[in-house]
TORDO-305878 format. One line per 5 residues: for each residue x, y, z of C-alpha. Coordinates in Angstrom, 1 decimal, decimal comma, always signed. Layout:
X Y Z ~ ...
end
This chain:
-12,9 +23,0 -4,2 ~ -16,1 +23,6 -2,3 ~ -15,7 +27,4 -2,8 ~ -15,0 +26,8 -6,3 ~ -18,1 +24,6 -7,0
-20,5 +26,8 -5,2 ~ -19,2 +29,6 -7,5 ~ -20,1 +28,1 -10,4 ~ -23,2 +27,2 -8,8 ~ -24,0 +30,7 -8,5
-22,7 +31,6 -12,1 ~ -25,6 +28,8 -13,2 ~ -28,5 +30,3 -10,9 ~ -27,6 +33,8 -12,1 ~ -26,6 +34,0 -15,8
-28,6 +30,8 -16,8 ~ -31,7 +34,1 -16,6 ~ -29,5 +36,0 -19,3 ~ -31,4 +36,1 -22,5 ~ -29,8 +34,5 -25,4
-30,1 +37,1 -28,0 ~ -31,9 +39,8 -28,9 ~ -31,8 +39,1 -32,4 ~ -35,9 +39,0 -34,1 ~ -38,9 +37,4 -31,3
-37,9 +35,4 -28,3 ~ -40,1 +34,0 -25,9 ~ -39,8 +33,0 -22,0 ~ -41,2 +30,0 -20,9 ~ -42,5 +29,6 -17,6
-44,1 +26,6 -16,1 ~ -45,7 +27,0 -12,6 ~ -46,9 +23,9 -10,7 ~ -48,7 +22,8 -7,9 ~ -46,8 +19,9 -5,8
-48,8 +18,2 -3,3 ~ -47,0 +17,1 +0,0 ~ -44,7 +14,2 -1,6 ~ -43,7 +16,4 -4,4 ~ -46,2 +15,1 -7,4
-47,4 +17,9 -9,7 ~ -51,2 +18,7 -8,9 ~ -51,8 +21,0 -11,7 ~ -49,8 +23,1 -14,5 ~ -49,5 +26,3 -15,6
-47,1 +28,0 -18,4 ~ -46,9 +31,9 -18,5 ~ -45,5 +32,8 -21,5 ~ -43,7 +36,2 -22,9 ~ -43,3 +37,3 -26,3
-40,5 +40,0 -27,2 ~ -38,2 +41,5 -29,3 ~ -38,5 +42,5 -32,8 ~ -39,4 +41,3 -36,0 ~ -40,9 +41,7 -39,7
-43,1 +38,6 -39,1 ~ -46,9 +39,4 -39,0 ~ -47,3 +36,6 -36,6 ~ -45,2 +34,5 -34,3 ~ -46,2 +31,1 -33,8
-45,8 +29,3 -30,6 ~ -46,6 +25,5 -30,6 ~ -48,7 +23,1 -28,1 ~ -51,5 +21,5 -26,5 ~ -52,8 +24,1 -24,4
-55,6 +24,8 -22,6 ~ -57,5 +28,2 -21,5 ~ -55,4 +30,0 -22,8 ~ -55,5 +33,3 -21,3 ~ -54,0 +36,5 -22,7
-52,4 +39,1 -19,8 ~ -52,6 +41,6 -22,7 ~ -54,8 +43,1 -24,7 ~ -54,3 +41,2 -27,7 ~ -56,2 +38,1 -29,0
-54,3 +35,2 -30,8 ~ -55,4 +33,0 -33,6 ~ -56,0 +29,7 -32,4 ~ -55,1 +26,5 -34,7 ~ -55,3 +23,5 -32,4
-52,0 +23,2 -31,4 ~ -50,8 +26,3 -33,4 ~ -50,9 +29,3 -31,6 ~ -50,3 +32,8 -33,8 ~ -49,7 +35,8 -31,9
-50,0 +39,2 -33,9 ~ -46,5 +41,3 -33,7 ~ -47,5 +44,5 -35,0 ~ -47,3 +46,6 -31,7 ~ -44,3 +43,8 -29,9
-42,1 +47,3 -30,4 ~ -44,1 +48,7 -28,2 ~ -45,7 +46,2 -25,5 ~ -44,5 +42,5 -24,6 ~ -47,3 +39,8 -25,2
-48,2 +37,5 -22,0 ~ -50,5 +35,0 -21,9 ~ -51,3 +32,0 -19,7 ~ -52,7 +28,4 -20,5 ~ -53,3 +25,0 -18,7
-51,4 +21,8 -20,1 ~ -51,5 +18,7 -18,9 ~ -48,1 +17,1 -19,2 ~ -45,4 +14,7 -17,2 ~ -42,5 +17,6 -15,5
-39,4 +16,4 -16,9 ~ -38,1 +15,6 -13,3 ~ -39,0 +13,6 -10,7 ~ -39,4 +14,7 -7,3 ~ -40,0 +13,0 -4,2
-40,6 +14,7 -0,8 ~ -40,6 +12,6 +2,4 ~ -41,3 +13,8 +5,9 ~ -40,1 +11,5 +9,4 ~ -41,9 +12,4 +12,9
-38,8 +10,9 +15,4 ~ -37,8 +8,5 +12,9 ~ -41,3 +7,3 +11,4 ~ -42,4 +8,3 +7,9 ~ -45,6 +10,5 +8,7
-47,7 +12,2 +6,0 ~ -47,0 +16,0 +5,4 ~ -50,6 +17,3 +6,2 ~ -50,3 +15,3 +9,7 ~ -47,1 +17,1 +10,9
-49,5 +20,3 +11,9 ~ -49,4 +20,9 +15,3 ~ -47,4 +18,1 +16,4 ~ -43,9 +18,2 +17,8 ~ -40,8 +16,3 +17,7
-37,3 +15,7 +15,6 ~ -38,9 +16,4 +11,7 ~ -36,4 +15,5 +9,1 ~ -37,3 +15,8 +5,5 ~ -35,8 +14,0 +2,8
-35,5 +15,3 -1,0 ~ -35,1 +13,5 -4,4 ~ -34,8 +15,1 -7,6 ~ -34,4 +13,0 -11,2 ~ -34,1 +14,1 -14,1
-32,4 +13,3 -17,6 ~ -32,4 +16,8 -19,6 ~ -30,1 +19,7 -19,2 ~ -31,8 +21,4 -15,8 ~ -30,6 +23,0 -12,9
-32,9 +22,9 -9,8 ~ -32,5 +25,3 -6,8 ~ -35,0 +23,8 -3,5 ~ -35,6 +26,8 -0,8 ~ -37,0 +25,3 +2,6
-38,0 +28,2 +4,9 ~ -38,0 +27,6 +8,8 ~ -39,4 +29,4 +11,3 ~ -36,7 +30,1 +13,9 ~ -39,5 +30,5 +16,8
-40,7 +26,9 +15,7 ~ -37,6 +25,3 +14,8 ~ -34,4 +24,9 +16,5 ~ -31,2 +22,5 +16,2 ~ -31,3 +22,5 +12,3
-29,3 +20,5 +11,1 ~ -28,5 +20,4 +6,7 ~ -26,5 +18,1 +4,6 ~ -25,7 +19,3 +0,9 ~ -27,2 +22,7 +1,3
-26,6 +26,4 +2,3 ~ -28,5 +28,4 +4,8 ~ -29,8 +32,0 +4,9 ~ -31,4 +34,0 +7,6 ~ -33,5 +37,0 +7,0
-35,3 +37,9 +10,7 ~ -36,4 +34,8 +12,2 ~ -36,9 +33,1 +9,0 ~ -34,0 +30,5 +8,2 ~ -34,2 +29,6 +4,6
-32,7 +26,2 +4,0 ~ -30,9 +26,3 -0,1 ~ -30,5 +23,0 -2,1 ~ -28,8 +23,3 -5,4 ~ -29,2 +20,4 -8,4
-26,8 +20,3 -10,7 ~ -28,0 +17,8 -14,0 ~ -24,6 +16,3 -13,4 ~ -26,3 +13,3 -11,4 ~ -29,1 +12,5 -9,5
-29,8 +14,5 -6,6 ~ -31,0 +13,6 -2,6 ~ -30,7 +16,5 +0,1 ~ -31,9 +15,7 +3,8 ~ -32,6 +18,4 +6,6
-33,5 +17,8 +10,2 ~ -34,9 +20,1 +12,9 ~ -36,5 +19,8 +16,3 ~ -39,9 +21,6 +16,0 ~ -42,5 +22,4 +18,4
-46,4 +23,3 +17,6 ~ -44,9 +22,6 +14,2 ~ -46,4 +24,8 +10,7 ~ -43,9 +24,6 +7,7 ~ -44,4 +27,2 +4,9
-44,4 +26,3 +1,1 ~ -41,5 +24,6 -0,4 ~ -40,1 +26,5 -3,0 ~ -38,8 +24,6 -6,0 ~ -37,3 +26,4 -9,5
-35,2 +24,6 -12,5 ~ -34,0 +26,5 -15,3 ~ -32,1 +25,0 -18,3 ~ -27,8 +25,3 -17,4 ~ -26,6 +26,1 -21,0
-25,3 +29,3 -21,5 ~ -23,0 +31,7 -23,4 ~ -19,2 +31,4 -23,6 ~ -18,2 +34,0 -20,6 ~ -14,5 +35,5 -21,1
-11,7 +33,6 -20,0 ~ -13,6 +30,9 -18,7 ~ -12,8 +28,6 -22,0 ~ -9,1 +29,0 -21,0 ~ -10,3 +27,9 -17,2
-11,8 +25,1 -18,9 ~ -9,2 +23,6 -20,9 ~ -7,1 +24,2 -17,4 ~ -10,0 +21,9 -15,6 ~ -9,6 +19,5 -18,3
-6,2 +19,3 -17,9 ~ -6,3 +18,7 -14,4 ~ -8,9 +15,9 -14,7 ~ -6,6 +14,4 -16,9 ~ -3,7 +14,8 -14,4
-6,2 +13,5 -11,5 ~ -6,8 +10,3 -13,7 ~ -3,2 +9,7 -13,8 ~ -2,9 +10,4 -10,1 ~ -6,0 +7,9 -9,3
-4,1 +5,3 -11,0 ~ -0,8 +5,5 -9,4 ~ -2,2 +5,8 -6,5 ~ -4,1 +2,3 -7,7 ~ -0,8 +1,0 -8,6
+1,0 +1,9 -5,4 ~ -1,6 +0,4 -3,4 ~ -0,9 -3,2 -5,5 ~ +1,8 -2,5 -5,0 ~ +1,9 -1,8 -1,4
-0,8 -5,0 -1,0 ~ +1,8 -7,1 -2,6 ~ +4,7 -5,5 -0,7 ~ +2,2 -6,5 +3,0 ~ +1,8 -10,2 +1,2
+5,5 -10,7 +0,9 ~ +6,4 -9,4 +4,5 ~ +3,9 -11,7 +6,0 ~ +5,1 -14,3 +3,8 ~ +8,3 -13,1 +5,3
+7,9 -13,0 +8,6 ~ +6,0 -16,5 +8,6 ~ +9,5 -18,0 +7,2 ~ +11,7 -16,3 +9,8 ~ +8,6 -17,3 +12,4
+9,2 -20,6 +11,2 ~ +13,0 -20,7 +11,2 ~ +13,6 -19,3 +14,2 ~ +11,3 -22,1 +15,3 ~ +13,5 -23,9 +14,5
+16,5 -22,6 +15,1 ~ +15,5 -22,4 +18,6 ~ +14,5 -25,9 +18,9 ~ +18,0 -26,8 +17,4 ~ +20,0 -24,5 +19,5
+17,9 -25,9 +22,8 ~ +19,5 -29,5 +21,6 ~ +23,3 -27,9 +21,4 ~ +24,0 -28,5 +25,1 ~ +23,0 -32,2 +24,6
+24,6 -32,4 +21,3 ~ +28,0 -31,0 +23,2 ~ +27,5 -33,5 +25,7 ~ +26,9 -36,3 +23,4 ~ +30,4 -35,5 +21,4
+32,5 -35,0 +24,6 ~ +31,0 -38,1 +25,9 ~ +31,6 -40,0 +22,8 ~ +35,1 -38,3 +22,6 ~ +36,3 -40,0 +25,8
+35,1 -43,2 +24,4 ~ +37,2 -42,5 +21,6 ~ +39,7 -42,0 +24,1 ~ +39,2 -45,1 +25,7 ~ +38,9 -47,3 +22,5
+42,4 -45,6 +21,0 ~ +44,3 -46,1 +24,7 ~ +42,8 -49,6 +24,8 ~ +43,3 -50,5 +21,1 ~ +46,8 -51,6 +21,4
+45,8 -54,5 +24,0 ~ +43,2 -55,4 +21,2 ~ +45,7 -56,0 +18,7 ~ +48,1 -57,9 +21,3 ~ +45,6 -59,9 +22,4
+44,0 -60,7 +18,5 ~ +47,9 -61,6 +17,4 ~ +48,4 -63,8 +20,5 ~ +44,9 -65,3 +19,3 ~ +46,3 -65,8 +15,9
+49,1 -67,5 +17,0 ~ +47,5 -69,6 +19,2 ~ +44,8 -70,9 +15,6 ~ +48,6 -71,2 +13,5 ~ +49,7 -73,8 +16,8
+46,3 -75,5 +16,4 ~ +46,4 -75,9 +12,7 ~ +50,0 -77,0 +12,5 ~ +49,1 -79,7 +15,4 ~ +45,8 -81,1 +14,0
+47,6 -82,0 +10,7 ~ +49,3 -84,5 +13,2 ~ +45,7 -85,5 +14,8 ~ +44,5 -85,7 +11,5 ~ +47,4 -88,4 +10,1
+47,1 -90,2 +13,7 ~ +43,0 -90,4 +12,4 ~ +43,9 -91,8 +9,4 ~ +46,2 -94,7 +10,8 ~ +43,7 -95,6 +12,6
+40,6 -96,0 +10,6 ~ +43,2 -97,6 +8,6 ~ +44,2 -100,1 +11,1 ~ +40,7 -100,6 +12,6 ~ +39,5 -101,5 +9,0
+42,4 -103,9 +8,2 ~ +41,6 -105,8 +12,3 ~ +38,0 -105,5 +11,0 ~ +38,8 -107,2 +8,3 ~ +41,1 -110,4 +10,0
+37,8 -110,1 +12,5 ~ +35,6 -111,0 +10,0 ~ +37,6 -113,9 +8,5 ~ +38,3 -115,3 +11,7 ~ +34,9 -115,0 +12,6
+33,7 -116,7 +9,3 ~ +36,2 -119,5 +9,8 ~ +34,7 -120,5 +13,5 ~ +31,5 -120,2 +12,6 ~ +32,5 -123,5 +9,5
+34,8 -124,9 +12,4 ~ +31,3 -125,0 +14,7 ~ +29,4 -125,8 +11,9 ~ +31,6 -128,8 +10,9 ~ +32,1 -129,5 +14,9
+28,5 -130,2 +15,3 ~ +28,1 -133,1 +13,4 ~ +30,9 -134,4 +15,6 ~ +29,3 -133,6 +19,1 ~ +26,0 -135,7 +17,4
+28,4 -138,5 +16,3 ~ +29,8 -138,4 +20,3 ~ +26,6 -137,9 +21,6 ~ +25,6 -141,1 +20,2 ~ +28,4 -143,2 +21,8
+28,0 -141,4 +25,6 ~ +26,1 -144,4 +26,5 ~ +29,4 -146,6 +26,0 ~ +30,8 -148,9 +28,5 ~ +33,9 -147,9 +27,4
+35,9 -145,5 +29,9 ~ +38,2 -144,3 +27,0 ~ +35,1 -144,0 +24,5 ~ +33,2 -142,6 +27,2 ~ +35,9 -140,2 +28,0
+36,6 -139,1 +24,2 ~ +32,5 -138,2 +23,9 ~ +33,2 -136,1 +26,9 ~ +36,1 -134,1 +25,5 ~ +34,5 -134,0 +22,2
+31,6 -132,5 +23,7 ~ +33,2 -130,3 +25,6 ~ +35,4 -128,6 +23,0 ~ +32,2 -128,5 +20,7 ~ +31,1 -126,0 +23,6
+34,0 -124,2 +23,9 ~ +34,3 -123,7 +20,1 ~ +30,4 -121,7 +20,3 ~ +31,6 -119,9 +22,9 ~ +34,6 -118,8 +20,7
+32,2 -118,4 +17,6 ~ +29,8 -116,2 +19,6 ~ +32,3 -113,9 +21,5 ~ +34,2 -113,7 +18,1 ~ +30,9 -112,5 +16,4
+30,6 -109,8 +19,4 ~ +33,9 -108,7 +18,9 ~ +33,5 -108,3 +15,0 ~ +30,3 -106,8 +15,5 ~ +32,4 -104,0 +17,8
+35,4 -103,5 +16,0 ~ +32,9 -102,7 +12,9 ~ +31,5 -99,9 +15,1 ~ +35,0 -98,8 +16,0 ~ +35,7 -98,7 +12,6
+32,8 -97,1 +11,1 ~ +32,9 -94,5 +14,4 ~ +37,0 -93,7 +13,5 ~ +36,0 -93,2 +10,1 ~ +33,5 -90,9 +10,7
+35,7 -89,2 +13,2 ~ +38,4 -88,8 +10,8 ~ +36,1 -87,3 +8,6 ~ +34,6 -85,1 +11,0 ~ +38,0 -83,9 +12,2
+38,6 -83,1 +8,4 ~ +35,9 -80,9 +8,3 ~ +36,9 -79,3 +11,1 ~ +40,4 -78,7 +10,8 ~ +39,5 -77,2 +7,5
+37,4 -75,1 +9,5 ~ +40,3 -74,4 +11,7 ~ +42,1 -73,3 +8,3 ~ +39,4 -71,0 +7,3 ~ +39,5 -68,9 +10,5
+42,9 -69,2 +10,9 ~ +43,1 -67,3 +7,4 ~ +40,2 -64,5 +8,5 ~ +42,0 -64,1 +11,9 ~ +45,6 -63,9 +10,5
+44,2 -61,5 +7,8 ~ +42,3 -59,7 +10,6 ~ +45,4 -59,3 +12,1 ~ +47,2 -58,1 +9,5 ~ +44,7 -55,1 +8,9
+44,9 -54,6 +12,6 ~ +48,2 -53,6 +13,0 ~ +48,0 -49,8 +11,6 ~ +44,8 -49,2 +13,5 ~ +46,1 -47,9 +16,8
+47,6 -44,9 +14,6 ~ +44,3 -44,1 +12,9 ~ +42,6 -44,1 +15,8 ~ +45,2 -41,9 +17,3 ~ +44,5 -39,7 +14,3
+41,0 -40,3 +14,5 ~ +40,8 -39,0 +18,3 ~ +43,1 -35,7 +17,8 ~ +40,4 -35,2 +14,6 ~ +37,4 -35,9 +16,4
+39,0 -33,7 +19,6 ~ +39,6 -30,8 +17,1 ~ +35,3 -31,5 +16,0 ~ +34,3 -31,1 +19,4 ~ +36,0 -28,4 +20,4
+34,8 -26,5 +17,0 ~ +31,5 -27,4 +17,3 ~ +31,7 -26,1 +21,4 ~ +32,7 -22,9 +19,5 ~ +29,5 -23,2 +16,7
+26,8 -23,9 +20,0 ~ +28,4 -20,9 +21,3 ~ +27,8 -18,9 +18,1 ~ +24,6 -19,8 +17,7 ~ +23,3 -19,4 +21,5
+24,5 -15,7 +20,4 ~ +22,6 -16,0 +17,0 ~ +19,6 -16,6 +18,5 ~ +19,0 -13,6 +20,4 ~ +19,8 -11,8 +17,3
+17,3 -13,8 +15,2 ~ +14,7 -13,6 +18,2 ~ +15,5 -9,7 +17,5 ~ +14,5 -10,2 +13,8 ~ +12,0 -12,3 +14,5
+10,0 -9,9 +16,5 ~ +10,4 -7,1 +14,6 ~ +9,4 -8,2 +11,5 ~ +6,6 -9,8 +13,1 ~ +4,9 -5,9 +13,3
+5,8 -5,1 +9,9 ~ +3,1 -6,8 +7,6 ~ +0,7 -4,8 +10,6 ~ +2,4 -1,5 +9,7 ~ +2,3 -1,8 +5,8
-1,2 -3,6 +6,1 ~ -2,0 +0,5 +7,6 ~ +0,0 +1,7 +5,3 ~ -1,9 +0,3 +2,4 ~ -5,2 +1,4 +4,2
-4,4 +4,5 +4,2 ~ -3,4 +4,1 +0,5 ~ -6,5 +2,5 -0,2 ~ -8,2 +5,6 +1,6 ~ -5,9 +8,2 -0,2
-6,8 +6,4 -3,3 ~ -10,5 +6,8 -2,7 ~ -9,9 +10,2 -1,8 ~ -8,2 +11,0 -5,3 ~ -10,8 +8,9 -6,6
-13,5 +10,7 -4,7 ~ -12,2 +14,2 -5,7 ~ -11,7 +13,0 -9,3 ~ -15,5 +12,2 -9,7 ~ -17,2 +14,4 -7,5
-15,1 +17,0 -7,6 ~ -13,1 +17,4 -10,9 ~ -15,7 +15,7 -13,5 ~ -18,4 +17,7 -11,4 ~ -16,5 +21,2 -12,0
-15,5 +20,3 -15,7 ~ -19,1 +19,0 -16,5 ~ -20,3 +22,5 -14,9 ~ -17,9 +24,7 -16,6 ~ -18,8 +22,8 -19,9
-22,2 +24,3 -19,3 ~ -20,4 +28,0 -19,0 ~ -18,3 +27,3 -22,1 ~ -21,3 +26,5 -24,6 ~ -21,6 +28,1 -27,7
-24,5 +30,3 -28,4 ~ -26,7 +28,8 -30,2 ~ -28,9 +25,7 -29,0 ~ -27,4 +22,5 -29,2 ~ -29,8 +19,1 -28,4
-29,0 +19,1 -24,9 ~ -30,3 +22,1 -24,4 ~ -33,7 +22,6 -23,0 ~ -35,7 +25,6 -24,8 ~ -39,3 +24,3 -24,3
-41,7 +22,1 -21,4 ~ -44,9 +22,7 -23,7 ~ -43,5 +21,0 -27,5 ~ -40,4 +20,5 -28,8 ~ -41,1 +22,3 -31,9
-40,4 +25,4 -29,7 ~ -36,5 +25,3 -29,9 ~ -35,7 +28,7 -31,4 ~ -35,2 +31,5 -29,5 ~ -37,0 +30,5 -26,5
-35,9 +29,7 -22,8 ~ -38,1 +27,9 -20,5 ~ -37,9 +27,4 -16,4 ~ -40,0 +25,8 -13,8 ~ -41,6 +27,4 -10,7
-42,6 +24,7 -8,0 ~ -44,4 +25,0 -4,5 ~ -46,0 +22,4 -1,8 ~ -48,8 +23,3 +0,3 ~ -47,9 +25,5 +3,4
-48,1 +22,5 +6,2 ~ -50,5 +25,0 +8,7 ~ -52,5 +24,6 +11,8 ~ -56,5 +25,0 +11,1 ~ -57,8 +27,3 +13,1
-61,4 +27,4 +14,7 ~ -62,8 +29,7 +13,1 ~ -61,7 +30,5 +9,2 ~ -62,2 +34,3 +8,4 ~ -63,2 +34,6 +4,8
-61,9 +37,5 +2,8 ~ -64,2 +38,4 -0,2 ~ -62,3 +40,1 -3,1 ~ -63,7 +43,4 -4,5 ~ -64,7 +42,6 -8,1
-63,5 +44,7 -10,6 ~ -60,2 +44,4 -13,4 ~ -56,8 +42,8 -11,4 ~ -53,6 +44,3 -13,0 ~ -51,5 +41,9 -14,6
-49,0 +41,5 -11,4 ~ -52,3 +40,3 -9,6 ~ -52,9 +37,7 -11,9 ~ -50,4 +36,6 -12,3 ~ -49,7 +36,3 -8,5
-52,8 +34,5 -8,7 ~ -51,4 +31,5 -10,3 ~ -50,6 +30,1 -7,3 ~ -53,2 +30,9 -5,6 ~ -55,8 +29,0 -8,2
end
């Protein structure tokens, strides 16, 4: 592609000179200007030439010049910015003439100069030594290719170093070549380590790129734009497949984080199967133990069962026994409290009689004496019989209330004594089938354990197998992550080539494919734009030569007398 591109290069430099016609009067236009160090225009000159043939008396050529200076001897007519130039004797001699004009170039340049590394003005690089690197700009917006020519001095400078330029050596004169395409802006760098350093002039020339169809190259062209097409189509697959690899890197991690994650915690499972195991087999023989012993259970609960029926079927008896009693304690209650009534009217009534005895105990009477005596004497006895009568009532009540609540209370509880009765009879009723389902239960539960020894086996062998996995997808988002690096590179690449290379080659060859005449991107004229028929125009740029002053300046004086026109015009840069 390189070779390619520098051959169209070439074709620009050299056939972009090539006149356009020959058809009535052309003219050449060409601008020579004096840069100063940096690269702005000091002054500006135009050379013109006039040629061809034609009936015309006069061809006129338009703009502001000044001094205008024929190179031949013929005089022009003059209307401000109308020049006429007489074409009788064109046939026979070209017309050249020279002018001032003060104008903006339609580029920009920009020159830059760096002493070991620090910007340093051109004029004070003379003499000095060190690395010099110089940095060139060029700008411009119309249809003009630029060719820069840096010569070095091979017995000042040495380790030259170029980017985005060719060299040639002629003795010990290197000359550095930067070509401009108007495809983009252009910036070209050189460095060299110099010593006693003088630079000559910087030679800069732009010419317009447009130029006749040239044989098969329209065919190249549609080839090129075929191509470009095809690289467009390239650059966005390859855009594509880098999503598409992206996305591909995305889901592996996303991947490789689950599998991270699972075999997390698989492992953390599979570190628990040896307990696990243990657990089961340890909860097995207490299966074991709970069938072999279940039978003594249900013994024991029916034994129980029948011991509650022989309790219940007894306390109906303790219950009736209750009943006669309470029923006989409240019946002597009763007789108690009658008895107890009648005293207490016999001791009432009794009373009166132990006053009535009292009252005769002073009696001389032995047998009256003797009758108070016994009168009083059973009206004692008859308390004491009153108040231990009223005692015993008072306890057979308690007895009585106390059996009643007793019976009661045993009521309650042999109903009680029903109730569980019922839940234990039931209870063992349901019992009696459960030492064959836990028999059942137990070969089941031995068949689990014995499976699930198998399962921990399989998966202390699954997890070196998902360790495997584990690790190896772990590297994967890592590879593809490269992978769409490089895709991301090989995209830019295609993306590089596609707009520096293929847009640059097809905007160049659209130059070479033009038609003849002018179009408005050509550029025919610097001095007005009035001047866009049959007419070419190109640019001839220098710097000052960066030279060491010597002591003593020897001053040539010219001899006076008529220069030919190759002097004066070699004189234009000279001025």
């Amino acid at each position: 592609m390189k070779k390619l591109l520098s051959i169209l290069i070439v074709l620009t430099l050299i056939l972009s000179t090539f006149s356009l016609s020959f058809a009535e009067v052309l003219k050449d236009e060409t601008i020579y200007v004096n840069l100063d160090y940096n690269g702005s225009a000091q002054n500006i000159k135009v050379v013109n030439r006039i040629y061809g043939e034609s009936n015309e008396k006069y061809y006129i050529d338009y703009g502001e010049y000044e001094n205008i200076k024929p190179l031949v001897n013929i005089k022009p007519i003059i209307e401000k910015d109308r020049i006429k130039w007489p074409l009788e004797n064109l046939n026979q001699e070209d017309i050249y003439y020279e002018a001032n004009i003060d104008k903006e170039l339609p580029m920009e340049i920009a020159i830059e100069y760096f002493l070991d590394g620090k910007k340093i003005h051109g004029k004070e690089i003379a003499g000095k030594s060190g690395n010099l690197k110089i940095d060139i700009s060029i700008e411009n917006e119309n249809n003009l290719t630029t060719q820069i020519q840096v010569p070095l001095n091979l017995d000042i400078f040495s380790n030259i170093k170029v980017e985005n330029g060719t060299i040639s050596v002629v003795g010990k004169t290197m000359t550095v070549v930067f070509t401009h395409l108007p495809i983009d802006d252009g910036k070209f760098s050189l460095e060299a380590k110099g010593e006693n350093i003088e630079l000559d002039s910087i030679l800069i020339s732009s010419t317009n790129s447009k130029m006749p169809l040239l044989g098969d190259l329209e065919d190249f062209s549609s080839g090129i734009d075929e191509m470009a097409e095809a690289f467009n189509e390239l650059e966005k697959g390859s855009r594509e497949l880098n999503k598409g690899t992206i996305n591909l890197k995305d889901g592996l991690k996303t991947l490789t984080d689950g599998i991270g994650e699972f075999y997390s915690g698989f492992n953390q499972i599979n570190s628990k199967t040896k307990e696990i195991s243990k657990g089961f087999n340890q909860f097995n023989l207490g299966f074991k133990s709970l069938k072999e012993n279940m039978e003594n259970l249900v013994k024991g609960i029916g034994e129980l069962n029948y011991g509650f029926k022989t309790i219940v079927e007894e306390g109906s008896g303790i219950k009736e026994g209750l009943f006669q009693l309470k029923e006989g304690t409240t019946n002597v209650d009763g007789g108690i409290e009658e008895l107890n009534n009648g005293l207490i009217t016999l001791n009432s009534n009794h009373k009166q009689l132990v006053e009535l005895a009292k009252s005769l105990q002073n009696s001389q009477d032995p047998r009256v004496k003797a009758l108070v005596e016994g009168v009083i004497g059973e009206g004692v006895a008859i308390e004491n019989l009153s108040n231990g009568l009223n005692e015993s009532y008072k306890g057979i009540k308690a007895i009585a209330e106390n059996t009643n609540k007793l019976y009661l209370g045993y009521s309650e509880y042999n109903k009680g004594l029903n109730e569980i009765f019922g839940g234990y009879n039931e209870l063992n009723q349901k019992l009696q089938p459960l030492p064959k389902e836990l028999v059942n239960m137990y070969n089941g539960h031995t068949q689990l354990t014995e499976g699930l020894d198998i399962l921990f086996q399989g998966l202390n062998s699954m997890e070196n197998g998902i360790s495997e996995i584990n690790n190896n997808t772990k590297i994967l988002p890592n590879k593809v992550g490269k992978l769409a690096e490089g895709q991301e590179e090989l995209t830019k690449g295609i993306s590089k080539i596609n707009n520096e290379g293929i847009d640059k080659i097809n905007n160049t060859v659209e130059m070479f494919t033009d038609n003849k005449e002018a179009t408005e991107e050509d550029y025919t004229s610097f001095v007005d734009s009035r001047n866009e028929n049959n007419s070419t125009c190109q640019f001839i740029m220098k710097t000052p030569a960066i030279k060491i002053e010597s002591l003593e300046r020897q001053v040539k004086i010219e001899e006076k007398g008529n220069k030919s026109f190759w002097e004066r015009l070699l004189d234009l840069f000279r001025r």
